[in-house]
N, C-alpha and C positions, 0 to 999 in steps of 0.2 A: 437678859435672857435671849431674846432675838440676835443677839448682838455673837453673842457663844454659840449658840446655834448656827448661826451662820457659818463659821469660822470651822465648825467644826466640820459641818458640809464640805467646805473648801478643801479642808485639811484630807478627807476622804476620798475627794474627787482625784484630786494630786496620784495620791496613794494609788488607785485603781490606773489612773494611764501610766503609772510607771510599768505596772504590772503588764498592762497592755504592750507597752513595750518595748520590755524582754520577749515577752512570751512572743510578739511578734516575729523580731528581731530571729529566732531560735526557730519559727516554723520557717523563714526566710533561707538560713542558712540550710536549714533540713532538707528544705526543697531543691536547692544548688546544689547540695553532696548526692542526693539521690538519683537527680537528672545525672549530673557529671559523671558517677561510678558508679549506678547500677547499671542504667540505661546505656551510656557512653564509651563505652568498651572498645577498644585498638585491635585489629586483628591482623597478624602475620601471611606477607604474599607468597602465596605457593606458586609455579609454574602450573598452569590447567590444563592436559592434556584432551587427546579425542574423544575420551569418554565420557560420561556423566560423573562426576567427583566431587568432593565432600571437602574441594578447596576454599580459600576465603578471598576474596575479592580485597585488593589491596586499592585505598580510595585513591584517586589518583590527583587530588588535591593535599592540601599541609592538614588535613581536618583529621586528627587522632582521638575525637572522640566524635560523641553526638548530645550536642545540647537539646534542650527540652523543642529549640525551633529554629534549629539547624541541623538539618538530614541532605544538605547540599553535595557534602563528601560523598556519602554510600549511593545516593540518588547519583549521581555525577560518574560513579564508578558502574553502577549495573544497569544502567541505562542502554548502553551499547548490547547487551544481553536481552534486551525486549523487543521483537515486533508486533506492529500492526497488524492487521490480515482484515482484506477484503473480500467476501463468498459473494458469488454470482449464482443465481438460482433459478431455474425454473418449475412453473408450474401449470397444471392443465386445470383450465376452470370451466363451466358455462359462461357465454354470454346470454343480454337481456334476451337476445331470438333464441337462444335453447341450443347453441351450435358452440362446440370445442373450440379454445382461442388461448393461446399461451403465454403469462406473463412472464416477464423478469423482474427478477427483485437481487437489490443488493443489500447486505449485513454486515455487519462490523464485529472486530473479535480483537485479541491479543496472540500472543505465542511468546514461549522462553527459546528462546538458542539453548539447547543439552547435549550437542554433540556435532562432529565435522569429521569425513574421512577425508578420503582421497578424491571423492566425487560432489558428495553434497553437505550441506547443514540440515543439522537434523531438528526441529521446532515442534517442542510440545506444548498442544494447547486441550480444548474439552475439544469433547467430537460434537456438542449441539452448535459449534462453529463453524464447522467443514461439513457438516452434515449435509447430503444433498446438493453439494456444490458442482454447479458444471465450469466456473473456474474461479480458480486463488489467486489472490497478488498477496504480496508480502512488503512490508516495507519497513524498510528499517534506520536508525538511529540516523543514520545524517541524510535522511527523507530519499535514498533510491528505493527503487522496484523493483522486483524480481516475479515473474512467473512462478510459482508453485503446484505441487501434486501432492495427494492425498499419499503416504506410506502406509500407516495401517490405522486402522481403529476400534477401539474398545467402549462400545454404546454404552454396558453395564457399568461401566465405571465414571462414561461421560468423557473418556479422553482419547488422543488420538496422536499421531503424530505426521508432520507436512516435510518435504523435504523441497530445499530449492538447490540446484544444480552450481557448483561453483563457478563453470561459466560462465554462467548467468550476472555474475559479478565483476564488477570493474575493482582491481588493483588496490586504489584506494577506498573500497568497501571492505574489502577482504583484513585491510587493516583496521578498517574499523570498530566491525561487531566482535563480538569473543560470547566464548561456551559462558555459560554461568555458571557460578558457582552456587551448587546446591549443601543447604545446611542439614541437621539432621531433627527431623521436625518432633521426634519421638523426645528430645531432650526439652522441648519449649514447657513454660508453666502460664496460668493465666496472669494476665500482667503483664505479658513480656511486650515491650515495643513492637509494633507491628507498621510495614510500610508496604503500599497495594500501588505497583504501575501497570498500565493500561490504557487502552485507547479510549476514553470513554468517550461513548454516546460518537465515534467516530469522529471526534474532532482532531487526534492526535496525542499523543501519549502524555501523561498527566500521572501524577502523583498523591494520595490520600495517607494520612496516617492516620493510627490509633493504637489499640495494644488486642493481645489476646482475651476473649470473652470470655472464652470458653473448651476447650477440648474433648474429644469425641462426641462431636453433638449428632444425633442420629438424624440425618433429614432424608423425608420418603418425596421421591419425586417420580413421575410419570413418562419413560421411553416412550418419545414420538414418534419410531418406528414400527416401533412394536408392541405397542401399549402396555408394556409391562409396567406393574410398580416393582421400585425399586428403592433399595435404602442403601445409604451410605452413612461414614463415620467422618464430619467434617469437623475443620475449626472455623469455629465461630471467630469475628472479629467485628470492633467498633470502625473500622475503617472503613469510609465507602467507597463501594461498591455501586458503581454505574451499569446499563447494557454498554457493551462493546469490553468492557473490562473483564470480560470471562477468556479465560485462557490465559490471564495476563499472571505476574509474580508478587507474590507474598512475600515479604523478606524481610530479616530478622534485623536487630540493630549493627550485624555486622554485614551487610550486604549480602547475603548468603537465601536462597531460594528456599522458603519452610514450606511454600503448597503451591498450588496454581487456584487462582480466584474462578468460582465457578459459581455460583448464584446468592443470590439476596433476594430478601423475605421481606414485602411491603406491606403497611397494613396500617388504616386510619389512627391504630393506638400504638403507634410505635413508630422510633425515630427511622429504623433499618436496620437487620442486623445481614452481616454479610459471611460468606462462606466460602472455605477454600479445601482443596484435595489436599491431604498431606504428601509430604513428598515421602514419607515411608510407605506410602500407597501407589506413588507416582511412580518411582524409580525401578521398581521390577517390571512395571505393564511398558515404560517406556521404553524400556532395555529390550525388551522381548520383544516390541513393537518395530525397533529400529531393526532388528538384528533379521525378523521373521518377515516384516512385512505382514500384509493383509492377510490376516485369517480366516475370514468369512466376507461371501460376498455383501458387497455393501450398496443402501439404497433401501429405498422404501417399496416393498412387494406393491405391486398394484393389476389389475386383470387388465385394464387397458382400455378401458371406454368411459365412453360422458355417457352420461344419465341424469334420470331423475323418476323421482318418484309416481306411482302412477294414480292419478287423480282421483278422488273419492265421486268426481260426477263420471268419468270413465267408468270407474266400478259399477256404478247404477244403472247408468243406460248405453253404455256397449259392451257390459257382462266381460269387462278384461280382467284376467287375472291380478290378483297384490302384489306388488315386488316392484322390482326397477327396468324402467322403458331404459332401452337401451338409444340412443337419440346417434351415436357414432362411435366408432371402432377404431381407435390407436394404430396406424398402419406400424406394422412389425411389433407390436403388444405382443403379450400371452394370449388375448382375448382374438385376435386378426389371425393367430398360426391357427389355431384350436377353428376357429370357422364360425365364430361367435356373427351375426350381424346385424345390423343398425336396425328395430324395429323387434328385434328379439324381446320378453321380460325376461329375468332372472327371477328366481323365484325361490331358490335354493344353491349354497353352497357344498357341499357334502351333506352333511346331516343335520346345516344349519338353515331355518328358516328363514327366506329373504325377505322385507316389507315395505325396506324406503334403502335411500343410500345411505344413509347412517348405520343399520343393521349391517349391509355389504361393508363398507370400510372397516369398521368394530371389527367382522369376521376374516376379511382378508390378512387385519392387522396384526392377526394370532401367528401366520403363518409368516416363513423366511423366504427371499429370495429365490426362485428355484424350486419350492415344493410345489407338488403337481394336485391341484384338487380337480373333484368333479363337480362341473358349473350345470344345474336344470334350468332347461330353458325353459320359453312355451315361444310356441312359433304362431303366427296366425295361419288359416286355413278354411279356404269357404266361408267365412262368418264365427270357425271356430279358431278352438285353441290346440295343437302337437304338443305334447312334452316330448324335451328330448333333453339326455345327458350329453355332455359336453367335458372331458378330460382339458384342463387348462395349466399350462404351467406358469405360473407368477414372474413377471419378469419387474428388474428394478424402475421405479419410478424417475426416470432420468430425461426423459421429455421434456 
């Protein structure tokens, strides 16, 4: 009985790994037909002219498809189509003695090549990359540099565009880079191969894949100019997404531009999910952007002075008014023409009440470049306090 039993066991086991594998064998193949011809698709070289176009990047290696981990061909071919960008920034801070002192700071971003006339190349990236910049480098596929300038920008949408001067460029640079080819991002489904370059974290341009997560995913994010919330319709994707990777391209299993990477969403329960501008969103603001230039002044409104809050033992025992000591005055500010000066409180912006600098920035951040409020001061006098109204015009925060 032990004997049968046994035997029979054997006879069962056999049975099961045959089973095992076929069935193996069959997800094997499945998985090589699927990578080779869903994903792996050959696409036809068009000639790319000056404009933004819905050409396909022809890889410039023997590589006619894309295996499951080999994306060397389409990476190899739209590489030359991505730069760097370094923003140089300043800002007015207090130091520890309470006195105005200005730092510098640099950041890191991406950009697409989308276009070249007769004069310059025209590079779209987000505007939270160029934003506030008092200067750009750009750098590109075989590591030169070029000087760069802001062309136009579009906060609402997060995007912008730079242009660098083809002077600027040595011979063999100009043979280098090329326009990208943009795909048409309205045609993608979830699933589809997805491949993200970009500078990340500023070490120099790098590569991530993954596939699409998601489409129209609605994400509400917060203008740093202007405190607006704002929502946009992005695609989601498993591909990561670094800082320095924003402005950089999305691109489809045929080398072709489906968005511009613009933020990722971190969070202790979750791996990351990353996000990018469609290019059916992209392509009319960047068109409009090359062609018009800057449509509104750009920059962050500020009144023009250091401050700080005015001390709760102040309040008590030398009876000063609530609001913001003014400590010093922006030479050529909104705050310095208007006659605002160093020892003034603010105390009100129009019809809004002032209390500390947070109230003031909140409330200047309502307003544009260029609008003219009325600033209440209090002035000291004999032991007291003058209200007086002050007309201020906002000028950009470019200091």
């Amino acid at each position: 009985m032990k004997k049968s039993s046994f035997l029979s066991k054997l006879t069962k086991c056999a049975a099961l790994a045959l089973v095992f594998g076929v069935v193996g064998g069959t997800a094997y193949s499945g998985t090589n037909y699927f990578f080779g011809s869903t994903i792996g698709k050959g696409g036809e070289a068009e000639e790319a002219d000056d404009t933004i176009s819905s050409t396909k990047i022809q890889p410039t290696s023997n590589v006619t498809y894309i295996e499951s981990k080999d994306i060397s061909g389409v990476v190899e071919a739209a590489m030359p189509s991505v730069v760097a960008i370094t923003s140089m920034t300043q800002q007015d801070v207090l130091s520890f003695f309470g006195r105005g002192q200005t730092i510098e700071s640099e950041s890191s971003g991406s950009g697409i090549i989308v276009s070249k006339d007769e004069q310059y190349l025209y590079i779209a990236t987000n505007n939270h990359v160029v934003e506030n910049s008092s200067a750009l480098t750009v750098q590109f596929s075989d590591e030169t540099t070029a000087v760069a300038s802001v062309r136009g920008t579009d906060p609402a949408d997060d995007l912008a565009v730079v242009q660098v001067a083809l002077t600027e460029l040595s011979e063999e640079t100009l043979n280098t880079v090329q326009v990208a080819a943009i795909g048409d991002s309205d045609q993608l489904s979830v699933g589809d191969a997805a491949i993200a370059i970009g500078n990340a974290l500023g070490y120099g341009q790098s590569v991530t894949t993954g596939v699409i997560s998601a489409l129209g995913r609605e994400v509400t994010f917060q203008d740093e100019s202007t405190g607006e919330t704002l929502t946009s319709r992005l695609i989601q994707t498993d591909a990561a997404i670094n800082p320095g990777n924003s402005g950089g391209a999305l691109l489809n299993a045929d080398g072709e531009v489906i968005g511009i990477n613009s933020s990722k969403y971190s969070d202790t329960q979750v791996e990351g999910m990353g996000f990018a501008i469609p290019m059916a969103t992209v392509k009319p603001i960047v068109e409009d952007l090359i062609a018009n230039g800057k449509t509104t002044i750009s920059g962050t409104p500020y009144l023009g002075i250091y401050g700080h809050d005015v001390a709760e033992e102040a309040l008590k025992y030398y009876n000063m008014p609530k609001g913001v000591y003014v400590a010093q005055v922006i030479e050529g500010s909104g705050a310095d023409t208007a006659g605002i000066m160093a020892g003034n409180i603010i105390t009100k912006i129009d019809d809004t009440e002032i209390d500390s600098m947070d109230a003031m920035k909140s409330c200047v951040s309502e307003y544009k470049v260029g609008d003219t409020v009325v600033v209440t001061v209090q002035i000291a006098d004999n032991g007291g306090y003058i209200e007086k109204q002050i007309p201020v015009t906002l000028t950009a925060n470019t200091y």
